[in-house]
N, C-alpha and C positions, 0 to 999 in steps of 0.2 A: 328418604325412601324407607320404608316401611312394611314387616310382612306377619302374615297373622302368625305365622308360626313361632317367632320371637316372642317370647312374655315379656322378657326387658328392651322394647322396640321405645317403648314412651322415654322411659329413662335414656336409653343407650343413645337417644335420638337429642334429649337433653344433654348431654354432658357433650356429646359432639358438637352440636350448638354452640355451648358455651365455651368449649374450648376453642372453636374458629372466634368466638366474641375475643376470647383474650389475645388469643394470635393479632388478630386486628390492630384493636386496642394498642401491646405490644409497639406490633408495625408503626400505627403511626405515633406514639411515644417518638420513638428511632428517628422516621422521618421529619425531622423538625423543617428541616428547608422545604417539606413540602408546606406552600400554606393553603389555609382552609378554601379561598376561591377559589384556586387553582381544584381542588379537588368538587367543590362545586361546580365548578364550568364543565369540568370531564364528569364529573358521575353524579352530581345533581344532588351530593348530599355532604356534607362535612364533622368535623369533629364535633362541632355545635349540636349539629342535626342529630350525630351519634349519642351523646350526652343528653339529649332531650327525650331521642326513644326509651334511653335508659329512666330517667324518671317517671317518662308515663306508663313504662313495664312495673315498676317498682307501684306507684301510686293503684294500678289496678289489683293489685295484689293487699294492699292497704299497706303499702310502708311509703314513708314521710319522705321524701327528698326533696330538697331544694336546686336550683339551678346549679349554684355554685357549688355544691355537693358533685351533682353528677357532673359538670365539669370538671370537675378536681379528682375524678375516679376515671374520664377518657384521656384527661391529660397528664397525668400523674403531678399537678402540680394544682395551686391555684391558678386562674384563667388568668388573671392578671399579671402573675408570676410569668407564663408562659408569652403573655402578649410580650410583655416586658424585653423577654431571652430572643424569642423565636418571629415574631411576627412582623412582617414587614409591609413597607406602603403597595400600596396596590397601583400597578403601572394603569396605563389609559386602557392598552391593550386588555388586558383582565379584565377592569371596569367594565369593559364596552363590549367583551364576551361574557360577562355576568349579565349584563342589561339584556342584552341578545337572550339567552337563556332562560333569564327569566319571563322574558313576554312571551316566549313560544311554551312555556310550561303554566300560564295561566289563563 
């Protein structure tokens, strides 16, 4: 939200941004037992998802990132590193609200 009388409205509106971006981020650091379907099935978008906005912000701006890059900057770790620790098999149930989800969102 935004008001003309603010001169630091663009800025101020930036750092707020990006401080909820790190809070996020943060969060799901923390959250390891959440995994990524799970947060796909409920909110349609995951750490992946998060880590790819971030390259394609970064690449409009002209800076380089690679996948593995911006996953290694949502997960504080490499992606594999992480699969490795935290990621678990995906029950039928999940699958089968994943598949669900995803045909009604294409």
């Amino acid at each position: 939200m935004t008001t003309s009388t603010d001169t630091t409205t663009d800025t101020t509106t930036t750092e707020l941004e990006a401080a909820a971006f790190r809070r996020l981020v943060a969060h799901l650091r923390e959250r390891t037992d959440v995994q990524n379907i799970d947060l796909m099935n409920l909110a349609g978008f995951c750490r992946n998802c998060l880590s790819r906005w971030y390259r394609e912000a970064a690449e409009t701006r002209g800076v380089t990132l690679t996948d593995p890059e911006a996953r290694e900057i949502v997960y504080g770790m490499p992606y594999k590193e992480w699969q490795a620790k935290f990621q678990t098999p995906a029950s039928s149930t999940q699958q089968a609200s994943f598949t669900e989800a995803v045909r009604h969102n294409h």
